[in-house]
N, CA, C and O of each residue as an XYZ file, in Angstrom:
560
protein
N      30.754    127.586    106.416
C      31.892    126.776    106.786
C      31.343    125.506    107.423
O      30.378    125.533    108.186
N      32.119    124.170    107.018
C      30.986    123.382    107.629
C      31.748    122.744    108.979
O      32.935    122.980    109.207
N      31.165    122.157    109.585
C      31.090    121.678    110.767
C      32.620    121.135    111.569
O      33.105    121.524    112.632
N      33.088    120.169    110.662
C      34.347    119.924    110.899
C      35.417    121.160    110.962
O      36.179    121.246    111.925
N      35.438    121.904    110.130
C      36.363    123.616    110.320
C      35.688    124.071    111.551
O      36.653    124.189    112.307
N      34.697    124.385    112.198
C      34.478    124.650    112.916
C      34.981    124.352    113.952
O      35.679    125.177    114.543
N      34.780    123.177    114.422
C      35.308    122.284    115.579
C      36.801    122.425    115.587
O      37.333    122.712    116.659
N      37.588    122.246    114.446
C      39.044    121.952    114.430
C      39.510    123.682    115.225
O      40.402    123.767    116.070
N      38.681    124.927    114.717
C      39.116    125.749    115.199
C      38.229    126.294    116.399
O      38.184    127.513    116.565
N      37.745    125.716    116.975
C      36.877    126.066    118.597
C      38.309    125.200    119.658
O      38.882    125.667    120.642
N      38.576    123.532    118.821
C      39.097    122.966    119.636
C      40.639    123.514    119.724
O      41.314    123.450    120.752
N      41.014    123.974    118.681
C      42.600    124.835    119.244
C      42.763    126.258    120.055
O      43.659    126.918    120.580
N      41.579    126.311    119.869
C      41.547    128.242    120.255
C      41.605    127.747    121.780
O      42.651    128.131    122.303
N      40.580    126.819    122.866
C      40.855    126.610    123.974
C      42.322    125.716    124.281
O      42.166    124.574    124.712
N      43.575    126.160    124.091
C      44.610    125.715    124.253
C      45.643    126.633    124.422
O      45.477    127.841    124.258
N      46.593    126.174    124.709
C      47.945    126.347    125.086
C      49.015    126.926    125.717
O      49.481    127.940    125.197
N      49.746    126.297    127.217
C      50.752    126.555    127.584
C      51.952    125.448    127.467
O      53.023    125.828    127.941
N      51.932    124.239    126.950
C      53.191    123.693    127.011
C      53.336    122.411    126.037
O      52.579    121.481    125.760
N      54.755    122.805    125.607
C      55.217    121.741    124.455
C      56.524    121.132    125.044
O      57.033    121.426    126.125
N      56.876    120.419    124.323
C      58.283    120.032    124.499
C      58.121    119.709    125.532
O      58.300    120.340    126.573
N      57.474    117.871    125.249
C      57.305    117.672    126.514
C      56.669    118.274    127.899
O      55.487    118.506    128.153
N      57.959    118.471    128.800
C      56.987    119.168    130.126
C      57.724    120.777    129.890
O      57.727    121.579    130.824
N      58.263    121.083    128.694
C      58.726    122.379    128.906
C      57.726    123.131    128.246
O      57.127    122.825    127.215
N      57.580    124.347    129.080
C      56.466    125.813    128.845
C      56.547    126.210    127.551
O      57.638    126.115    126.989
N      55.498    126.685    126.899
C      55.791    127.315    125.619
C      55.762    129.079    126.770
O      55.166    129.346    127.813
N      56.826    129.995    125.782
C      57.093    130.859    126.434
C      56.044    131.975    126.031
O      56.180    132.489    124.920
N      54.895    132.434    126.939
C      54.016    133.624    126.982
C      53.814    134.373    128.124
O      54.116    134.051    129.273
N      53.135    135.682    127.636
C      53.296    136.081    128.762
C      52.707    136.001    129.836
O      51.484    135.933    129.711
N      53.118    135.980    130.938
C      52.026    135.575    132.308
C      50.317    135.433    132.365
O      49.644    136.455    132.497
N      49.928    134.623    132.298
C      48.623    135.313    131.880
C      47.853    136.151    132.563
O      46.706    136.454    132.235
N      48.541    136.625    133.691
C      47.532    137.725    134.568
C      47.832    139.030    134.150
O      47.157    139.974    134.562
N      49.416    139.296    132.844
C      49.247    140.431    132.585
C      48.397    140.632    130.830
O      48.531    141.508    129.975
N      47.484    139.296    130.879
C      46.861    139.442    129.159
C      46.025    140.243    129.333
O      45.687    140.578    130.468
N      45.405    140.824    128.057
C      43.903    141.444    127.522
C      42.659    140.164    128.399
O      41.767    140.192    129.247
N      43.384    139.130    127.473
C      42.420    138.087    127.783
C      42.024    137.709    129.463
O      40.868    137.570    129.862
N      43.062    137.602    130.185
C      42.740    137.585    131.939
C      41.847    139.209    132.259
O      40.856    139.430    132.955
N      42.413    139.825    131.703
C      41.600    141.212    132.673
C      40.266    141.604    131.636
O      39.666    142.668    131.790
N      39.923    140.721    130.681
C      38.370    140.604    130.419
C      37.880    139.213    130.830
O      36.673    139.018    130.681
N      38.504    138.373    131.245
C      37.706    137.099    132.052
C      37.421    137.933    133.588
O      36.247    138.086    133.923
N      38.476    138.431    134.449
C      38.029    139.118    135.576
C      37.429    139.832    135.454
O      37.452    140.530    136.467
N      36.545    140.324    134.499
C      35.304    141.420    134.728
C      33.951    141.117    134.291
O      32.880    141.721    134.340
N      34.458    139.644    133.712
C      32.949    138.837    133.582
C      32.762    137.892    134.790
O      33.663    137.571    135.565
N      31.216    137.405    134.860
C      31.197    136.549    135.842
C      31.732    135.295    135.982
O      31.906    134.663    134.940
N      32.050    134.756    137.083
C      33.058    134.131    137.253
C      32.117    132.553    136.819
O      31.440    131.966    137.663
N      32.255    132.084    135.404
C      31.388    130.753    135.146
C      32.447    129.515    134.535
O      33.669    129.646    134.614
N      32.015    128.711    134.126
C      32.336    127.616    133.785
C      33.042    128.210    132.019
O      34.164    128.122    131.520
N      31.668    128.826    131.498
C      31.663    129.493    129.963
C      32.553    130.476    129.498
O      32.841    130.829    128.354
N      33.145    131.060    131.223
C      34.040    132.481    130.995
C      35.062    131.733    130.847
O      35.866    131.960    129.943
N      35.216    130.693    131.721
C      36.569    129.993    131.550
C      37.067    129.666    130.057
O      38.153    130.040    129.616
N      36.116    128.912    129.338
C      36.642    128.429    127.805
C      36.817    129.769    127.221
O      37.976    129.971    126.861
N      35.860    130.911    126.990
C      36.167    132.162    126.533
C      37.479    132.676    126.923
O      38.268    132.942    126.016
N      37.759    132.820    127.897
C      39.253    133.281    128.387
C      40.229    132.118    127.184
O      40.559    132.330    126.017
N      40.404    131.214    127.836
C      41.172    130.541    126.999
C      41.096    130.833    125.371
O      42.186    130.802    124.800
N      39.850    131.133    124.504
C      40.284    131.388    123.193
C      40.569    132.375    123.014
O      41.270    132.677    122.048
N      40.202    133.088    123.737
C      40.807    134.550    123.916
C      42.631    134.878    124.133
O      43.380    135.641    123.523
N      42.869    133.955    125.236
C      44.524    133.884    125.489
C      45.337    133.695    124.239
O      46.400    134.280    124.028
N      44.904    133.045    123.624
C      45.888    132.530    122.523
C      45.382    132.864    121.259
O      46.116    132.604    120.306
N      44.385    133.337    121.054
C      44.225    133.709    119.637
C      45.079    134.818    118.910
O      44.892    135.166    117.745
N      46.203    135.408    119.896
C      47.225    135.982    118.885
C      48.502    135.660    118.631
O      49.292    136.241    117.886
N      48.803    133.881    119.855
C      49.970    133.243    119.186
C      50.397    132.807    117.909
O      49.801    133.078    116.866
N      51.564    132.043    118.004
C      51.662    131.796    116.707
C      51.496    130.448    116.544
O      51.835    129.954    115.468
N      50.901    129.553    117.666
C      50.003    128.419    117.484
C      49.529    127.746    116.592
O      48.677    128.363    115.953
N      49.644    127.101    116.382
C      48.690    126.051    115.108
C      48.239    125.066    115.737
O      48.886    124.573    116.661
N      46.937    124.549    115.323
C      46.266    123.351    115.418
C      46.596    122.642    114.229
O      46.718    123.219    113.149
N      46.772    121.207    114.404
C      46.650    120.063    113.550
C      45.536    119.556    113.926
O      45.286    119.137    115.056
N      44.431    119.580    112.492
C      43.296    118.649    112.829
C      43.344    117.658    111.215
O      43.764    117.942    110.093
N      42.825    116.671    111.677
C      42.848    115.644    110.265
C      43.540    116.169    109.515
O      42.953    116.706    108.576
N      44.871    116.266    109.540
C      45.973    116.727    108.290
C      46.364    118.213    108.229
O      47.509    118.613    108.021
N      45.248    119.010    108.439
C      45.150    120.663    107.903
C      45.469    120.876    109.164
O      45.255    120.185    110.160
N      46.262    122.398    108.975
C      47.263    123.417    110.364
C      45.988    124.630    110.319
O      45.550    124.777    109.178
N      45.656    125.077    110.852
C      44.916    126.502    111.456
C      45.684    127.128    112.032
O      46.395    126.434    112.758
N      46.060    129.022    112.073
C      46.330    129.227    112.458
C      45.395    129.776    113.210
O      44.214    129.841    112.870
N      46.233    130.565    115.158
C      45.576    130.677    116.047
C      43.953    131.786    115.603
O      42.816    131.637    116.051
N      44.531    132.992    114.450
C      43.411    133.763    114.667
C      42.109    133.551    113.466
O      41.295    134.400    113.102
N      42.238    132.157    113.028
C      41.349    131.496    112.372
C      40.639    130.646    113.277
O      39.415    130.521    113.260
N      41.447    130.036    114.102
C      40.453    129.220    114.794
C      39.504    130.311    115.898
O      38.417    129.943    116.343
N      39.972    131.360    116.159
C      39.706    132.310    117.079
C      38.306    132.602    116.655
O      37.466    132.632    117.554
N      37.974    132.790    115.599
C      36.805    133.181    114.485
C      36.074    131.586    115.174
O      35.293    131.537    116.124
N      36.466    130.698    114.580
C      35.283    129.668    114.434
C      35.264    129.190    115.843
O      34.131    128.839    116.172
N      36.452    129.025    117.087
C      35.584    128.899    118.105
C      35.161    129.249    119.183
O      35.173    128.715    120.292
N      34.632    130.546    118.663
C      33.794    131.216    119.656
C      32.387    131.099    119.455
O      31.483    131.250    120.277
N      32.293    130.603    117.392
C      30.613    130.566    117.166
C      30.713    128.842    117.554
O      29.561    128.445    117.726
N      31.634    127.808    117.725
C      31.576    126.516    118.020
C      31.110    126.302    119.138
O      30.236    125.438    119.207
N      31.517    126.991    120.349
C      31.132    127.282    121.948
C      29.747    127.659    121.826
O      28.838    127.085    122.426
N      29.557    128.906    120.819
C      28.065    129.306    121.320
C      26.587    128.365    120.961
O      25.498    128.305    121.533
N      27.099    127.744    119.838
C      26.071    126.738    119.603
C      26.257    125.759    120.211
O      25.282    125.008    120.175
N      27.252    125.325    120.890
C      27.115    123.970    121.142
C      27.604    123.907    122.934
O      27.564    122.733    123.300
N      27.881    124.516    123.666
C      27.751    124.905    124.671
C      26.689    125.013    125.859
O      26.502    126.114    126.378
N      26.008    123.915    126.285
C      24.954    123.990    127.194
C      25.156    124.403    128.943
O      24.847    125.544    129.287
N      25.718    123.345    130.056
C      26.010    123.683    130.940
C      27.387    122.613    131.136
O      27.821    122.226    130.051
N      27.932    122.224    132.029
C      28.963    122.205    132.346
C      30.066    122.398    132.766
O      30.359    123.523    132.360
N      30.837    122.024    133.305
C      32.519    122.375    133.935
C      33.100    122.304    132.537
O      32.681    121.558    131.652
N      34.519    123.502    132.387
C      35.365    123.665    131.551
C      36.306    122.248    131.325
O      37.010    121.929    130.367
N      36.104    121.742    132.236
C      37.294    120.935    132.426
C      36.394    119.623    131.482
O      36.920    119.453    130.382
N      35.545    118.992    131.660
C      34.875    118.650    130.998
C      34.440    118.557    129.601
O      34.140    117.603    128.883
N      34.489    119.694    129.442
C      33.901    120.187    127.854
C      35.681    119.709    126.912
O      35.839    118.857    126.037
N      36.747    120.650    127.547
C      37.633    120.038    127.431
C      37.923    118.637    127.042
O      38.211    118.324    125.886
N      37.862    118.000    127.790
C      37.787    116.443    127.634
C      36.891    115.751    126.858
O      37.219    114.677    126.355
N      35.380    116.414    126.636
C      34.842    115.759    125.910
C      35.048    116.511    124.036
O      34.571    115.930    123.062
N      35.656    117.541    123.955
C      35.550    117.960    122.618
C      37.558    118.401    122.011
O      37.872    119.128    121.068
N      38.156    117.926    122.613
C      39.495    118.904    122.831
C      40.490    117.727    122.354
O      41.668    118.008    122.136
N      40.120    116.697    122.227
C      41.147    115.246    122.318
C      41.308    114.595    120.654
O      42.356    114.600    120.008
N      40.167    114.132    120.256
C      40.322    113.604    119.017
C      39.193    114.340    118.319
O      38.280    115.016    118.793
N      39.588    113.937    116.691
C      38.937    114.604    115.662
C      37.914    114.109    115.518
O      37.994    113.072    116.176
N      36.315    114.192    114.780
C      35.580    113.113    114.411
C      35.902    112.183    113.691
O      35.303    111.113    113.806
N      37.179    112.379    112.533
C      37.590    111.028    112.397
C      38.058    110.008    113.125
O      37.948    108.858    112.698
N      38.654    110.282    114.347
C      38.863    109.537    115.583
C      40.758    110.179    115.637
O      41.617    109.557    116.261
N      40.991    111.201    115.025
C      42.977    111.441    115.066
C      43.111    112.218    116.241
O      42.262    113.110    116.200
N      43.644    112.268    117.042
C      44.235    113.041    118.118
C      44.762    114.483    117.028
O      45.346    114.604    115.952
N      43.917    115.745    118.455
C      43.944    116.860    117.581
C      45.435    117.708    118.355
O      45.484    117.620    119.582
N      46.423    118.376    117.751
C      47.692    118.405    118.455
C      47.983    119.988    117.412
O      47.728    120.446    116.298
N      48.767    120.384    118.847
C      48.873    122.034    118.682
C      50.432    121.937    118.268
O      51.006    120.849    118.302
N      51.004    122.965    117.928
C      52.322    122.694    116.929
C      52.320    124.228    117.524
O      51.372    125.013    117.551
N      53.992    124.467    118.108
C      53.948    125.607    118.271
C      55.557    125.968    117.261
O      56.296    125.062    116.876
N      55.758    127.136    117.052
C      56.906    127.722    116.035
C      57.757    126.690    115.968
O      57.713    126.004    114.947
N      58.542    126.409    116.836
C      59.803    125.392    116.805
C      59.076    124.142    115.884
O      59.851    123.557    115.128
N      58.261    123.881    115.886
C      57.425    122.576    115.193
C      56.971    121.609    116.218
O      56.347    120.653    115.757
N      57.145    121.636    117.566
C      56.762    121.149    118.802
C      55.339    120.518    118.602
O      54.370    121.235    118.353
N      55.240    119.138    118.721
C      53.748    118.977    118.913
C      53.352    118.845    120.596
O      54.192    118.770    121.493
N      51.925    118.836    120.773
C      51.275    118.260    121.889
C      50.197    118.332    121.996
O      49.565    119.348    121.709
N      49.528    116.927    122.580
C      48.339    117.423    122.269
C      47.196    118.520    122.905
O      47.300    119.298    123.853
N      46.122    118.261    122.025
C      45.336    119.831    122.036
C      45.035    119.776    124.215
O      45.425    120.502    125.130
N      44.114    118.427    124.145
C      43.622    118.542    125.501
C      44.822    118.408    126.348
O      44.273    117.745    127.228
N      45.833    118.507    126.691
C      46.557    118.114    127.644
C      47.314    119.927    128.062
O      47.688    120.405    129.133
N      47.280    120.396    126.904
C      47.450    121.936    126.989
C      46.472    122.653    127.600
O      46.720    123.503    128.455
N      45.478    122.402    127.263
C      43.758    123.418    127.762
C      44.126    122.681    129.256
O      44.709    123.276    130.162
N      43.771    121.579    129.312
C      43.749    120.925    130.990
C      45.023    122.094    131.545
O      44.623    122.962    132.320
N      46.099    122.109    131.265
C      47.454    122.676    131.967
C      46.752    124.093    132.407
O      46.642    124.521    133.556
N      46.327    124.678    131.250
C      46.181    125.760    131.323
C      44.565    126.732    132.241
O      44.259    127.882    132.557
N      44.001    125.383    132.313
C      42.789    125.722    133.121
C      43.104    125.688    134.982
O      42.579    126.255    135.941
N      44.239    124.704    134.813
C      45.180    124.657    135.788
C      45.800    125.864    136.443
O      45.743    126.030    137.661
N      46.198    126.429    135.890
C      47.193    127.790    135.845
C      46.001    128.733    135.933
O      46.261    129.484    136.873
N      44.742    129.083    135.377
C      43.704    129.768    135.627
C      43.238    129.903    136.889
O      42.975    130.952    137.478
N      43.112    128.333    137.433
C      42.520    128.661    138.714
C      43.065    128.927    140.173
O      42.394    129.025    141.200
N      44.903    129.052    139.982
C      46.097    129.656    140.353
C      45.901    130.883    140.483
O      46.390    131.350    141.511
N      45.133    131.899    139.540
C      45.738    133.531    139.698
C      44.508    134.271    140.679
O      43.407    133.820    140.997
N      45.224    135.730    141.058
C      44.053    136.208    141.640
C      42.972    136.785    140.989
O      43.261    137.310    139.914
N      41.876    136.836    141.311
C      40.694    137.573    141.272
C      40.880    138.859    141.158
O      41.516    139.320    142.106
N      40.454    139.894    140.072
C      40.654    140.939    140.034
C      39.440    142.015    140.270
O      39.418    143.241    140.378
N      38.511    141.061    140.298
C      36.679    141.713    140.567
C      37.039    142.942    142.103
O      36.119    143.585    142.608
């Protein structure tokens, strides 16, 4: 798979709590996911953070828009976890975010589409939602 599929689905998998504008896309809390109570039993890093996140959403019904083509969530789920592992050195989540989460390499703003047809974009969801991460309790 080459490089660009990759990316389009690393960069949606770390996403999403809110469309429509400033209104919530509706999921469930995330302290009662799979995905929160296997981030609380790993160590608490920068790397667990993006993992949690593709983890959260890889069984919505989410789509990424990247350069034209829709992914759904448990396609991108596949490609970005091997996108993170190769290309993942050190860093803050919040960061990585910002530097890989915003536009495509063609230069298009990459934007999550949820059921209703709601766009928004990719990074402004991951930011929300890393937000809301560092809100819940510790379960260690």
């Amino acid at each position: 798979m080459n490089r660009l599929i990759i990316r389009i689905t690393a960069l949606f998998l770390l996403a999403g709590s809110a469309f429509a504008g400033n209104a919530p896309l509706t999921l469930l809390p995330a302290e009662t996911t799979p995905a929160y109570a296997q981030y609380s039993r790993r160590p608490s890093t920068e790397l667990s953070k993006l993992i949690y996140l593709i983890d959260r959403f890889k069984e919505t019904a989410l789509q990424v828009l990247y350069d034209g083509y829709e992914y759904t969530a448990p396609e991108a789920a596949r490609y970005a976890k091997n996108f993170l592992a190769k290309n993942y050195k050190e860093g803050s989540a919040d960061s990585w975010v910002k530097n890989h989460c915003y536009r495509t390499e063609g230069g298009s703003i990459i934007y999550l589409k949820d059921p209703a047809g709601e766009l928004r974009p990719l990074q402004d969801v991951l930011l929300t939602e890393l937000e809301t991460l560092q809100t819940l309790p510790s379960q260690k």
